[in-house]
C-alpha positions as CSV (number, residue, x, y, z in Angstrom):
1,X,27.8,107.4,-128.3
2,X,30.2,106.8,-131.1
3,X,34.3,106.7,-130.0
4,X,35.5,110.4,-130.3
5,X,38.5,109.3,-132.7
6,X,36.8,106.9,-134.8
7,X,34.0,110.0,-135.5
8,X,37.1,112.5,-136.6
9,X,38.0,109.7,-138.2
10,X,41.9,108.7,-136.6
11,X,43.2,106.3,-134.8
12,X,43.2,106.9,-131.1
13,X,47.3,107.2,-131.3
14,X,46.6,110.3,-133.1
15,X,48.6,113.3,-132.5
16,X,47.2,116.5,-131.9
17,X,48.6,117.9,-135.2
18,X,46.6,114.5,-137.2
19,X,43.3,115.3,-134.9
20,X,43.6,119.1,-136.2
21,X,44.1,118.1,-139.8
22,X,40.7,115.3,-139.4
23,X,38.8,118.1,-137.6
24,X,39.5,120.6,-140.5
25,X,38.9,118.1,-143.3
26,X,35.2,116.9,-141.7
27,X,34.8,121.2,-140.8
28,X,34.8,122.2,-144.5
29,X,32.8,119.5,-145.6
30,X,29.6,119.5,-142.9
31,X,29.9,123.5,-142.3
32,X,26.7,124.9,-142.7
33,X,27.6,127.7,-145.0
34,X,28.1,124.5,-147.3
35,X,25.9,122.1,-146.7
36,X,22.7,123.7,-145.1
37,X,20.8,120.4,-144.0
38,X,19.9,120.7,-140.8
39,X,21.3,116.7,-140.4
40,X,24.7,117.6,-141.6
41,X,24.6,121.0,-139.5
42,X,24.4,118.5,-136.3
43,X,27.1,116.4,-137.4
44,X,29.2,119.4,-137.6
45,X,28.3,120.7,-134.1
46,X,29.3,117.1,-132.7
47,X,32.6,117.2,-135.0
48,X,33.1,120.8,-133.6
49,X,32.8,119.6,-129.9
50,X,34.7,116.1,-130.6
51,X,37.3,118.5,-131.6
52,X,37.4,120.7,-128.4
53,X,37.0,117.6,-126.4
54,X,40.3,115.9,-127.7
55,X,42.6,119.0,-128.2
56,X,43.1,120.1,-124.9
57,X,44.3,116.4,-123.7
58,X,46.3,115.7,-126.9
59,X,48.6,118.7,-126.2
60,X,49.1,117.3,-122.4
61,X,50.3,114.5,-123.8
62,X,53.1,116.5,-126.2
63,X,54.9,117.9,-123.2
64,X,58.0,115.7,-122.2
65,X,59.2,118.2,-119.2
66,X,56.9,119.7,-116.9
67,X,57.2,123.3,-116.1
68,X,55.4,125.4,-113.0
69,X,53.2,126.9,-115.9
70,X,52.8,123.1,-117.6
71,X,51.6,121.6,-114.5
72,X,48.9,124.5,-113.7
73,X,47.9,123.6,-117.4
74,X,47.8,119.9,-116.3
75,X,45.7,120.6,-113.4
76,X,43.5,122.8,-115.2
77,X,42.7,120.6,-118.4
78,X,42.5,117.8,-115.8
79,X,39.2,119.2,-114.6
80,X,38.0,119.6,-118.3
81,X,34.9,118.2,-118.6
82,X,33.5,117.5,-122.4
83,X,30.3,119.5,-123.1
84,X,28.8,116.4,-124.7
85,X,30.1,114.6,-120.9
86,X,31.8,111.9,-123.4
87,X,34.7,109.9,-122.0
88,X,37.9,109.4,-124.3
């Protein structure tokens, strides 16, 4: 499997703000209501769950102090599993 970052297209420093902007970009161009071959359609469903893979850990990473309610977030994205079962 292709690197999650290098398929949105940023580097893996990326903020969650740049990974946003990348997933939007790839969105409008492969969604199906624009380009209706079923090729593009798939790349659009793996940009889709690239996207849900990387946001949930990139927003982790923005919080500098942990709250009670942070660190249940922490412990629930922690268990976060990928549908695809990619590793980033």
């Amino acid at each position: 499997m292709a690197d999650l970052y290098e398929t949105l297209g940023v580097s893996r420093d990326a903020n969650a703000d740049e990974i946003k902007r990348a997933y939007r970009k790839l969105a409008r161009e492969l969604h199906p209501d624009i380009n209706p071959d079923p090729k593009v359609q798939d790349k659009f469903k793996e940009v889709t769950n690239i996207f849900s893979c990387l946001t949930p850990r990139k927003l982790l990473e923005s919080f500098s102090n942990a709250s009670s309610d942070q660190v249940q977030l922490k412990r629930i994205v922690k268990g976060y599993a990928c549908a695809s079962g990619a590793k980033n």
